[in-house]
C-alpha positions in Angstrom: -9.1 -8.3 -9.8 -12.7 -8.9 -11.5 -14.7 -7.9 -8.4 -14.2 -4.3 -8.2 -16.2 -1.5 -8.1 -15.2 1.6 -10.5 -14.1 3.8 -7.7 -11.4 0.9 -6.7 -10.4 0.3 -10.3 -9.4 4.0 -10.7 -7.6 4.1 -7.4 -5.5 1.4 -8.2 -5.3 2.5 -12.1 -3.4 5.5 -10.4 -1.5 3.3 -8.5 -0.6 2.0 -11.3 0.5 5.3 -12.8 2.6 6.8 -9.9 4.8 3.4 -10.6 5.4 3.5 -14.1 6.5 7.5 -13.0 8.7 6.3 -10.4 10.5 4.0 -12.6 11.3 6.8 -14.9 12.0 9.3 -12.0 9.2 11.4 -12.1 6.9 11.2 -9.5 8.3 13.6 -7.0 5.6 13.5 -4.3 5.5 9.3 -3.7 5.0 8.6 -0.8 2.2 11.2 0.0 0.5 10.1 -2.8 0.3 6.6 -2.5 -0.5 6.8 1.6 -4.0 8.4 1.1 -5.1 6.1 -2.2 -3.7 3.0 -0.2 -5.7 4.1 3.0 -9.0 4.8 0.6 -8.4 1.5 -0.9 -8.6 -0.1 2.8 -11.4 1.9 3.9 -13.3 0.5 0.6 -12.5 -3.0 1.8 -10.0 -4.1 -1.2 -8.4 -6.5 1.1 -12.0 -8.3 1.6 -13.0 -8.2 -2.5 -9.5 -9.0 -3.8 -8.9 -12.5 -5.5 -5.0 -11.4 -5.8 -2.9 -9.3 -4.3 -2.5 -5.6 -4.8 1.1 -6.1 -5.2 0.5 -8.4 -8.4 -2.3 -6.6 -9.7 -0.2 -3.4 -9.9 2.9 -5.1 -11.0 0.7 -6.6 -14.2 -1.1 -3.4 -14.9 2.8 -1.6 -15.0 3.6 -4.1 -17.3 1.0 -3.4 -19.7 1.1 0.2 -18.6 4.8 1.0 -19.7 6.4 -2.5 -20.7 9.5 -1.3 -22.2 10.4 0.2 -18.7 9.4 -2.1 -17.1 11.3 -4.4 -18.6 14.5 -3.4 -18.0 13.9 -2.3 -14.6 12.0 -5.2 -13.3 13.5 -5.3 -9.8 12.8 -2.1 -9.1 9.9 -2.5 -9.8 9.3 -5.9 -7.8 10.4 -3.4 -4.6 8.1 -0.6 -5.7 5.2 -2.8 -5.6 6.2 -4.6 -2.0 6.1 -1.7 -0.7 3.2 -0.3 -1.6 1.7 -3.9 -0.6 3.2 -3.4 2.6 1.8 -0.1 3.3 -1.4 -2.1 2.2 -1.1 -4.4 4.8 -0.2 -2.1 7.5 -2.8 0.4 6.9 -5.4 -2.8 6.5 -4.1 -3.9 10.1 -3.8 -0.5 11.3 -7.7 0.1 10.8 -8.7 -3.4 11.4 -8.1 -3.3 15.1 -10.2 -2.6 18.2 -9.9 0.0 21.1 -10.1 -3.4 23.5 -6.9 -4.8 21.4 -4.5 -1.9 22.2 -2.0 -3.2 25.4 -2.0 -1.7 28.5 0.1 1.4 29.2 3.7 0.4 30.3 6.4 2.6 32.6 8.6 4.8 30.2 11.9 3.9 32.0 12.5 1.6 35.2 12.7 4.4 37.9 8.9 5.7 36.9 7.7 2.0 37.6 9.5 1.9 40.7 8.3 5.4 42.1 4.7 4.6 42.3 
């Protein structure tokens, strides 16, 4: 990732750090942690600037980061890293979309559809 700003490359530097934690069972908070970076990283427009995806980009920097864990725990940390692409790409969605794109509001059961 070559095109990003400083603000980005910290975000995803932590990124980067909460995953070389997790694989040595220390980062107790994950998922709260990762939501709001992952979310500023949307808002920034990451998905727009990147030439690779955040999932590779953070599996290369934990590599370098802590290689010797890394190593030996390489699947684990092929999940951690979909998952926080994943969240990426739901978030990404999540804020991409219009009012006009939501679906119109459906009956909750059959016998509310049938009483009006």
């Amino acid at each position: 990732m070559n095109n990003l700003n400083e603000h980005d490359e910290t975000l995803i530097q932590e990124l980067a750090d909460i995953c070389c934690a997790s694989l040595t069972g220390q980062e107790p908070d994950f998922d709260g942690r990762t939501e709001k970076i992952l979310k500023s990283l949307v808002m920034g427009g990451l998905a727009r600037k990147a030439d690779v995806t955040l999932q590779s980009e953070l599996k290369r920097r934990v590599q370098d980061q802590c290689s010797d864990i890394a190593l030996h725990r390489s699947s684990e940390l092929s999940s951690i890293t979909k998952l926080m692409q994943d969240k990426f790409d739901k978030i990404s969605t999540w804020e991409s979309r219009n009012p006009d794109e939501k679906t119109e509001a459906k009956a909750a059961n059959l016998s509310s559809a049938h009483d009006s």
